[in-house]
C-alpha positions in Angstrom: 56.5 102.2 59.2 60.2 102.9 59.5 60.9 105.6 62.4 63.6 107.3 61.2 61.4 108.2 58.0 58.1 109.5 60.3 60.4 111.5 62.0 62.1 113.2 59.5 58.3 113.4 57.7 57.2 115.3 60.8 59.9 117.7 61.1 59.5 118.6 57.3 55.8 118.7 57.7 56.7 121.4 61.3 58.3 123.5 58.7 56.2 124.0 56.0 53.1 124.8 58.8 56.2 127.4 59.9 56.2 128.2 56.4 52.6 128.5 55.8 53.3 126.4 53.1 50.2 123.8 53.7 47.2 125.3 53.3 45.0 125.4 56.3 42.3 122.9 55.2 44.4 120.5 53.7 44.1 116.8 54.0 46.6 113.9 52.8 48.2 111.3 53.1 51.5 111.4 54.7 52.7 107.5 54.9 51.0 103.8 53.2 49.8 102.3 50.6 46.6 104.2 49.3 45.0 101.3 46.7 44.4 99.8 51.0 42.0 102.7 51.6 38.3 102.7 51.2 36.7 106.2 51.2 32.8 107.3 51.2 30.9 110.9 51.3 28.7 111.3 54.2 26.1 109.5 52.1 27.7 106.5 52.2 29.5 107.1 48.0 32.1 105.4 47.2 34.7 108.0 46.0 37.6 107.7 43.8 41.2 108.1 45.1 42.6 110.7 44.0 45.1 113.1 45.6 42.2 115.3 45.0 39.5 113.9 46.7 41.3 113.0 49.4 42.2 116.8 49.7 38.3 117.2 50.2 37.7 115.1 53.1 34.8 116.5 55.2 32.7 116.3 57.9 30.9 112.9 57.6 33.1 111.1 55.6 34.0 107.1 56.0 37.3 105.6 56.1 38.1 102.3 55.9 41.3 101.1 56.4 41.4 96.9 56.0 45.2 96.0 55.5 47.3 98.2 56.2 48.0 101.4 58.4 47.9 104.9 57.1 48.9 107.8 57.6 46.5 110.7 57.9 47.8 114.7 57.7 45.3 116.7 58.4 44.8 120.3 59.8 45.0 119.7 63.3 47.7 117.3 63.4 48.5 113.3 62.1 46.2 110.1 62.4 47.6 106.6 62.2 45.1 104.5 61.2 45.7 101.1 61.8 44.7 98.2 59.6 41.1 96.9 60.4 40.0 100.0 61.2 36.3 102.2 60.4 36.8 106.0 61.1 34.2 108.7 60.6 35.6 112.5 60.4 34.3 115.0 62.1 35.2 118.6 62.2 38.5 118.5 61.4 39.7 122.5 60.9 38.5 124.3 63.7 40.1 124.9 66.9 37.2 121.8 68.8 38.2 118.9 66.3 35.9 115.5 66.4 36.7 112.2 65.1 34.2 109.2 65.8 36.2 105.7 65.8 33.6 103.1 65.1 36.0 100.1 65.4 39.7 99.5 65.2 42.3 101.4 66.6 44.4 105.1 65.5 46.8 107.2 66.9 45.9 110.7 66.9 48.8 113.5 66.8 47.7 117.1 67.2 49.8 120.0 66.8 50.2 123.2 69.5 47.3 125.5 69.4 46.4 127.0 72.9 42.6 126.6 73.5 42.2 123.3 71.3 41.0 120.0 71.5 40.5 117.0 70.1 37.4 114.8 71.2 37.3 111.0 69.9 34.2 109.2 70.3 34.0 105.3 70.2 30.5 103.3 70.4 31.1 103.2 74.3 33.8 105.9 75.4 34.7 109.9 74.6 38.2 111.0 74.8 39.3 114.5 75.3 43.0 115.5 74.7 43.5 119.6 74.9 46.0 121.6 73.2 49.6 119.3 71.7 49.8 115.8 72.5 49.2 112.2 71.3 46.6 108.8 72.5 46.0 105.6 71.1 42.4 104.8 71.0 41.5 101.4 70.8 37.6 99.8 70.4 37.4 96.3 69.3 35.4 93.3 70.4 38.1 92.6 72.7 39.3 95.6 74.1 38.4 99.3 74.8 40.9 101.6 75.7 42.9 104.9 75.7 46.8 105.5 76.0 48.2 108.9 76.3 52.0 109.5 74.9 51.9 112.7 75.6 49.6 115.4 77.3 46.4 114.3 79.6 43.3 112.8 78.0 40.0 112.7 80.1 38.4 109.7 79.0 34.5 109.2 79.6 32.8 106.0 79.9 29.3 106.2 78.2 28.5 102.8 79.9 29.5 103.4 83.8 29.5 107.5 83.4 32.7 107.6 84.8 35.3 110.4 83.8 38.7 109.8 84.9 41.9 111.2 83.5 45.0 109.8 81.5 48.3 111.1 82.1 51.5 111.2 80.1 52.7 107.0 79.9 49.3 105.7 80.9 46.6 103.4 79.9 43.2 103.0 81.1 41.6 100.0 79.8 37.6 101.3 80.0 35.9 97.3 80.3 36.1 97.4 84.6 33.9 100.4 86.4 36.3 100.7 88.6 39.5 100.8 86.3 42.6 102.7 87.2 45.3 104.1 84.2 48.1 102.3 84.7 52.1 103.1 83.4 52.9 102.0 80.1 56.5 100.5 79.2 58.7 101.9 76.9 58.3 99.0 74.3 54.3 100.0 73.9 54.9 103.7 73.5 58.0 103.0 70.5 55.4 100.5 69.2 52.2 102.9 68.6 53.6 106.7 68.4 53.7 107.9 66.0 56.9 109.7 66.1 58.6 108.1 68.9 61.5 109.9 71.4 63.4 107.7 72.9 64.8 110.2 75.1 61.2 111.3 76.1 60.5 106.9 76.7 64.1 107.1 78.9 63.0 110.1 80.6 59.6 108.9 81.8 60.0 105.5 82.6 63.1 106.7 84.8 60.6 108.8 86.6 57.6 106.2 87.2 60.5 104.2 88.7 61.8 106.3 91.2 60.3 105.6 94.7 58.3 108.4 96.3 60.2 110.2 99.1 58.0 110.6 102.4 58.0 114.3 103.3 61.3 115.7 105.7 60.2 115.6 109.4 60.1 119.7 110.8 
């Protein structure tokens, strides 16, 4: 997806929430190709998609996402789905959001509301990001693992029962009990966000380099 075009999406989607312009339990989608989407109730329907329908996505409800990555607006912020990807929604209005990614991998985006969070559960792992900020979640056969682009994540490992947490510009791959986040570069973070700064990727990769001063003698 071209960057200058999510960016200027987001800032027109900042001010119609200013606005109150977007209704508060709205759902659609904000970037892709929509005949790529597969949609079912939470009894496993098929649905039709319509602008509609996808306006009434609840609690329950199956995406599938096979070729290409979408674009999800949603109450509590945006959710890049990437292609290859099985998502289950949780709820999605209130101020505790759940999502459950059952394989693949999605950016989530939420928006500033003090008190929030967003939980995203995988078959293995629980991620936790409170109030604004952005993670890639990622569960395939290969890899299982959580990158925060903004704000801290605690991540929980239903395997190992381990919680540790995931600052701004890290990755903690979840396979190893005794796995450690680690710095992302700038590359991965202008890959995967969904609206990427490149002042913020300056700014933070300046700061992981800068060597830590031992304390002044008294």
């Amino acid at each position: 997806m071209n960057w200058l075009f999510k960016r200027v999406g987001l800032l027109l989607l900042a001010l119609c929430l200013s606005a109150n312009l977007v209704a508060d339990d709205s759902v659609f989608i904000g970037d892709g190709d929509i005949s790529s989407l597969k949609l079912y109730d939470s009894q496993g329907n098929a649905l039709e998609l319509t602008e509609e329908v996808i306006s009434q996505i609840g609690e329950g409800w199956i995406i599938s996402n096979p070729d290409t990555p979408l674009l999800l607006v949603t109450p509590r912020g945006t959710i890049n789905v990437y292609e290859n990807s099985l998502l289950v929604t949780g709820n999605l209005v209130g101020m505790h959001a759940e999502l459950y990614l059952v394989s693949g991998k999605a950016t989530f985006n939420t928006y500033p509301l003090e008190g929030s969070t967003l939980t995203v559960t995988t078959p293995v792992s629980k991620y936790v990001l409170e109030g604004e900020g952005e993670m890639l979640v990622i569960t395939t056969d290969d890899e299982e693992s959580v990158t925060s682009f903004t704000g801290e994540v605690e991540s929980y490992n239903g395997l190992t029962r381990v919680k540790r947490p995931v600052r701004t510009f890290e990755k903690l791959e979840m396979s190893e009990r005794t796995a450690r986040a680690q710095r992302i570069e700038a590359g991965y973070y202008l890959t995967y966000a969904t609206y990427p700064d490149m002042m913020l990727a300056r700014q933070l990769v300046q700061q992981a380099a800068e060597p830590l001063l031992p304390p002044a003698p008294r």
